[in-house]
C-alpha positions in Angstrom: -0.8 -3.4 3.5 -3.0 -6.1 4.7 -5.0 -8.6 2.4 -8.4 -7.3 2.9 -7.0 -3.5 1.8 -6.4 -5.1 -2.1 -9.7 -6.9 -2.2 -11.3 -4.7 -4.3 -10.7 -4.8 -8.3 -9.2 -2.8 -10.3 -9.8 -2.4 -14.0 -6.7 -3.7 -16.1 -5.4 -1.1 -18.5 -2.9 -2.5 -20.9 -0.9 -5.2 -21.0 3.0 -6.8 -19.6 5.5 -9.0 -19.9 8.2 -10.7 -18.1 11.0 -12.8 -17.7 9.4 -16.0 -15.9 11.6 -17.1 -13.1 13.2 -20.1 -13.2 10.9 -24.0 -12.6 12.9 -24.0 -9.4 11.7 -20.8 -7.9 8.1 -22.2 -9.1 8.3 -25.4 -7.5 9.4 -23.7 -3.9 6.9 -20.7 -4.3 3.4 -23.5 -5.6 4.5 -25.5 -2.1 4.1 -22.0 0.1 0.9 -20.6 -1.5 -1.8 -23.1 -1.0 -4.8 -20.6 -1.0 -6.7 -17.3 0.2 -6.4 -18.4 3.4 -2.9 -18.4 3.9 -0.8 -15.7 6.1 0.9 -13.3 3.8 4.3 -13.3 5.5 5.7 -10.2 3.3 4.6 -7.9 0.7 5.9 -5.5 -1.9 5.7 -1.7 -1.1 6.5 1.2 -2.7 8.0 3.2 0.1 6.5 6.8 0.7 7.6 7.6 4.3 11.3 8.8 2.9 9.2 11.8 2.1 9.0 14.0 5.3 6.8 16.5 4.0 3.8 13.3 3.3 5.0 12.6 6.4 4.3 16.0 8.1 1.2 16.3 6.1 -0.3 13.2 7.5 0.7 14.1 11.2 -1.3 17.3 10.8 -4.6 15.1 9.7 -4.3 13.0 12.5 -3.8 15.5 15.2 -6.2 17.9 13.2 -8.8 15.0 14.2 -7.8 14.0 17.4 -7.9 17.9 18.2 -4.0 17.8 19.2 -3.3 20.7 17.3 -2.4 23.1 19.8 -2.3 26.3 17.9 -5.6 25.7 15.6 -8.9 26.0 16.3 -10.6 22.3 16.9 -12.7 21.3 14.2 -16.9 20.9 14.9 -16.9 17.1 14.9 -14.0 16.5 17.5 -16.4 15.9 20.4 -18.3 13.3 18.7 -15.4 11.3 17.6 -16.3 8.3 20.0 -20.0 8.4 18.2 -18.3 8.1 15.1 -16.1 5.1 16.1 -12.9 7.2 15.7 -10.1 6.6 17.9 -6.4 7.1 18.0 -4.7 3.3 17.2 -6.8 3.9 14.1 -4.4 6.5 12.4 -1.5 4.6 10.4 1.8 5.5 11.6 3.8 8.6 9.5 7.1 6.5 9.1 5.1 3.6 7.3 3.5 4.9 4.6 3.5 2.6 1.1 1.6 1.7 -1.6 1.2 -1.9 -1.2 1.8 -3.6 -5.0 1.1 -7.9 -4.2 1.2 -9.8 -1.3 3.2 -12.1 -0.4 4.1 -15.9 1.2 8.1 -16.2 2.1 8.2 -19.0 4.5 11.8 -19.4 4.9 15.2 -17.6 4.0 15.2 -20.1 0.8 11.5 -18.4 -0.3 13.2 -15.2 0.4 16.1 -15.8 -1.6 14.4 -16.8 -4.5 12.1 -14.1 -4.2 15.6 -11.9 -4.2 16.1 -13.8 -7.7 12.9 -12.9 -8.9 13.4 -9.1 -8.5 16.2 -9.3 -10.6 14.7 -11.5 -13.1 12.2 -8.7 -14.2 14.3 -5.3 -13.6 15.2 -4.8 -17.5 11.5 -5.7 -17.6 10.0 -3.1 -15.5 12.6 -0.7 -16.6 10.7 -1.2 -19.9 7.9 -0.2 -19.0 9.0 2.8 -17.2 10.5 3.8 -20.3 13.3 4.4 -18.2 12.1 7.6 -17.1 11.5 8.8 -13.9 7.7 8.4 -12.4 5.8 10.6 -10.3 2.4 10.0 -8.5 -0.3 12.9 -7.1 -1.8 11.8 -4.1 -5.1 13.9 -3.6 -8.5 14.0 -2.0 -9.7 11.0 0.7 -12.0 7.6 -0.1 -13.6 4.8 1.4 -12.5 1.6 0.5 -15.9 -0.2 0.9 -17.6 3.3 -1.0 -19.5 4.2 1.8 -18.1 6.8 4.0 -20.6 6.6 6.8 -19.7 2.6 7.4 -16.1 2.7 6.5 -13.5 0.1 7.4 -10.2 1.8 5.6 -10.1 5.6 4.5 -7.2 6.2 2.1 -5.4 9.0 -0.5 -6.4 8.1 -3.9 -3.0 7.7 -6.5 -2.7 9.4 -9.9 0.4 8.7 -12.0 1.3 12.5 -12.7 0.8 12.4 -16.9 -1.3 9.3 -16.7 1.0 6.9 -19.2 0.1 4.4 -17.0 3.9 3.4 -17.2 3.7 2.5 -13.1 0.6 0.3 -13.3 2.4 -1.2 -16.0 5.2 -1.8 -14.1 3.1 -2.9 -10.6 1.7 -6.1 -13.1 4.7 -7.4 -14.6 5.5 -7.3 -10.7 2.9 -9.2 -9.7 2.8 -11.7 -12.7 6.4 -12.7 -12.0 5.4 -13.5 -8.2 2.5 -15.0 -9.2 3.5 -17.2 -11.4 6.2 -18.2 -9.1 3.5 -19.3 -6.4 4.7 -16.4 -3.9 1.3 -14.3 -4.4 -2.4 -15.4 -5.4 -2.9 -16.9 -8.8 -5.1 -13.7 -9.7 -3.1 -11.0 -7.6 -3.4 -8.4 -10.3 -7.6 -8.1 -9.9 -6.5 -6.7 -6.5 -4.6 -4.3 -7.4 -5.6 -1.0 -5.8 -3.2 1.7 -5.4 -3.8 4.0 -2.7 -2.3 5.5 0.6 -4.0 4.3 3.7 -4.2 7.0 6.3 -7.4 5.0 9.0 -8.0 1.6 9.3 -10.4 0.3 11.8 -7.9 -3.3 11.8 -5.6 -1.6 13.8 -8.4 -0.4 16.7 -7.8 -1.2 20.5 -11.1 -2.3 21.5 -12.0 -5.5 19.0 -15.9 -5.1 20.5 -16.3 -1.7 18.7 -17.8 -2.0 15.0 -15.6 -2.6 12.1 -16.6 0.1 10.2 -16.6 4.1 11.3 -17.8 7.4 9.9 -16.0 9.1 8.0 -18.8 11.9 6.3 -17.4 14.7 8.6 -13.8 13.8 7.9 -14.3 13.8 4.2 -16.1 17.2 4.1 -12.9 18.5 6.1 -10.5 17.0 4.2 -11.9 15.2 0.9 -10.2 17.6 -1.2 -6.5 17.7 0.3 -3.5 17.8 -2.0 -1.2 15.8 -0.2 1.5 16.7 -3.1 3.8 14.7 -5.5 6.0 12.1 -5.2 8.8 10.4 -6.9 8.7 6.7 -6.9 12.0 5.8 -6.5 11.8 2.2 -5.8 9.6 -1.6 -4.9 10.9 -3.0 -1.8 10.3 -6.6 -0.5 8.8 -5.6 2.8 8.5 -8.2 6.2 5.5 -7.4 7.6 5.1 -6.8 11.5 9.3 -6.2 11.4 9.9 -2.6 11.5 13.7 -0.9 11.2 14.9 1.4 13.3 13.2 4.5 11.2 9.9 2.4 11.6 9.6 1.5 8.3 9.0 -2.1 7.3 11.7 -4.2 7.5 13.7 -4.4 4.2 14.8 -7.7 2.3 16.0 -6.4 -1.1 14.8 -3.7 -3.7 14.3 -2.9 -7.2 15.6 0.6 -8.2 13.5 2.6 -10.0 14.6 5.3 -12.7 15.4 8.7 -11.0 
């Protein structure tokens, strides 16, 4: 979810279109977004936690490495996690998992509004693209954001599209372009693009003295090959971050169906 998780390109395959919102949702959207240094106030995420078998799945990694899998026998590495710069906060919580498509500045309930407007603005368009037909994703295996696993900041599930149309990537840039060109995300949002699950991220660690980065060489020998299954995507949500609902998943301003 956060900013420094999508700095990292990813090659462009193919191109979109959409329906451009209206001048008036550009003119409130080019007064919020200023630059890179603005705070992203929302974002727009594919929800994965209404899966509780991903969620399950990613329990049992976490307690697998925190050695809080009572019945199991503890794995080699669990009494050097402090060396490694592992530590509890680190894990990302099973009820929030996503895929994080563009970030986002919604100042007020106006932005919000219009960012409502943009959703609906491009539905027929990312139904398109969809070939309105259902789309599945594989998550499998474990990576380093930065690429090296003994300094690394966020650990993650690569994403495949299952059948590799590329109909979702598709549909994540006409996304994008829309809230781009409305001034709501960065002017170049779509180089950023990486989908993936995050499962560590040393952001999130209690003691801000500690190195950013960790290793991850033992974890990835454990678990670098882990099919963490498939998954229907079902819908983009425009997510607040830091608000969380009741089933501790991001609060939720409006959606955008996908086909089922």
């Amino acid at each position: 979810m956060d900013f420094f998780e999508q700095s990292f390109s990813l090659e462009n395959r193919g191109g979109s279109s959409t329906a451009h919102p209206s001048p008036h949702h550009v003119s409130i959207g080019k007064q919020i977004v200023q630059g890179y240094r603005e705070l992203f106030t929302h974002f727009i995420s594919i929800p994965l936690a209404i899966y509780p078998e991903l969620q399950e799945k990613v329990k049992t990694f976490r307690n697998s490495i925190l050695g809080d899998n009572k019945d199991k026998k503890p794995l080699k590495f669990q009494s050097t996690l402090d060396e490694m710069g592992i530590e509890n906060r680190m894990f990302i919580s099973p009820s929030s998992l996503h895929l994080t498509v563009v970030m986002l500045r919604l100042e007020n309930k106006e932005a919000v509004d219009a960012a409502l407007d943009i959703l609906k603005s491009i539905s027929a368009s990312v139904m398109h693209a969809l070939d309105n037909r259902p789309v599945f994703i594989r998550l499998k295996g474990l990576n380093s954001m930065n690429g090296s696993l003994d300094k690394t900041r966020v650990l993650y599930a690569p994403v495949e599209e299952v059948g590799d149309e590329g109909r979702l990537l598709t549909a994540c840039h006409i996304i994008i372009d829309a809230f781009a060109y409305a001034g709501f995300a960065l002017r170049d949002a779509k180089l950023y693009l990486k989908l993936h699950v995050t499962l560590m991220n040393t952001t999130y660690r209690r003691d801000e003295t500690k190195s950013n980065t960790f290793d991850a060489r033992e974890i990835h020998k454990e678990f670098g090959e882990k099919d963490w299954g498939e998954y229907l995507i079902r819908e983009a949500q425009i997510s607040k971050r830091f608000w969380y609902d009741a089933d501790g998943y991001f609060h939720c301003c409006g959606s955008l169906p996908f086909p089922h």
